[in-house]
N, C-alpha and C positions, 0 to 999 in steps of 0.2 A: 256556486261553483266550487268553492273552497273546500264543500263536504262529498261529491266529486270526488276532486282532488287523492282525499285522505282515503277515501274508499278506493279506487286506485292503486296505491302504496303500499296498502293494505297488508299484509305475510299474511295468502293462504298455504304455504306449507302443508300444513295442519288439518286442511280440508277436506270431506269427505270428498268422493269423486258421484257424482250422476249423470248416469248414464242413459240416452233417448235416441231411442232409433226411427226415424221418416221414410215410412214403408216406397210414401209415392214418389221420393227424394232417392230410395235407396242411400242412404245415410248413416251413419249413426255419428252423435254426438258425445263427446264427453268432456263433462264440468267441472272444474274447479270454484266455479262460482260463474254468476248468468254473463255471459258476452256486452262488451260494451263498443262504444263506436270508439272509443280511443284506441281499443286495442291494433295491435300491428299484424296481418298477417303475413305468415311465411309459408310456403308452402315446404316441405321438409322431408315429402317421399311424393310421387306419382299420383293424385288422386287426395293428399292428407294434408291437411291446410293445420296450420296451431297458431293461436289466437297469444300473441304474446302480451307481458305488459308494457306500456310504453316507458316504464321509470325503469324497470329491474331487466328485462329483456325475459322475465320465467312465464314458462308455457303456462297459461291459466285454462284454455280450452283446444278441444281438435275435433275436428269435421274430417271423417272416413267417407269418402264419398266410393259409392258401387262396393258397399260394404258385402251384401248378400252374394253379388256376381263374387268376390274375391274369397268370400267363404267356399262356394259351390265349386271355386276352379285350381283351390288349394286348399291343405288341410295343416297348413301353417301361414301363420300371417305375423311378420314381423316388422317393428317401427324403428327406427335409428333412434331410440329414446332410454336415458335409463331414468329407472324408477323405485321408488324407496317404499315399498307398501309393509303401515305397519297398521296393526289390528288394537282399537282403543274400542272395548262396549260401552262405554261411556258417553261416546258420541252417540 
């Protein structure tokens, strides 16, 4: 439990982001790192769930549910989120 714990805690910051979309879900997923049962959800727009941590409260994953409907019925899609993307090839 204690490694759990530490895993949890964790600063993904620094994380690449992956992304997976569930055609029979109409879905798409995106990761900071895999989903756990502790996480907290929020739902934070119509359809957009974000997978919090339970120690820091930082978004670690979001579930875009009726992703494809929301592409085909606008050609902008935006989230109440800000975000810091920076470019390391190193990862």
């Amino acid at each position: 439990m204690l490694i759990r714990q530490q895993q949890h805690t964790t600063n993904y910051m620094n994380a690449k982001l992956e992304f997976e979309y569930n055609r029979e879900g109409d879905t798409l997923y995106i990761n900071k790192r895999r989903p756990y049962p502790d996480q907290e959800p929020a739902e934070i727009d119509y359809g957009v769930i974000a997978r919090l941590n339970p120690a820091t409260g930082e978004i670690e994953n979001l579930e875009i549910l009726f992703f494809s409907q929301r592409l085909s019925e606008q050609t902008l899609f935006e989230l109440p989120l800000v975000a810091d993307f920076r470019f390391d090839p190193t990862v």
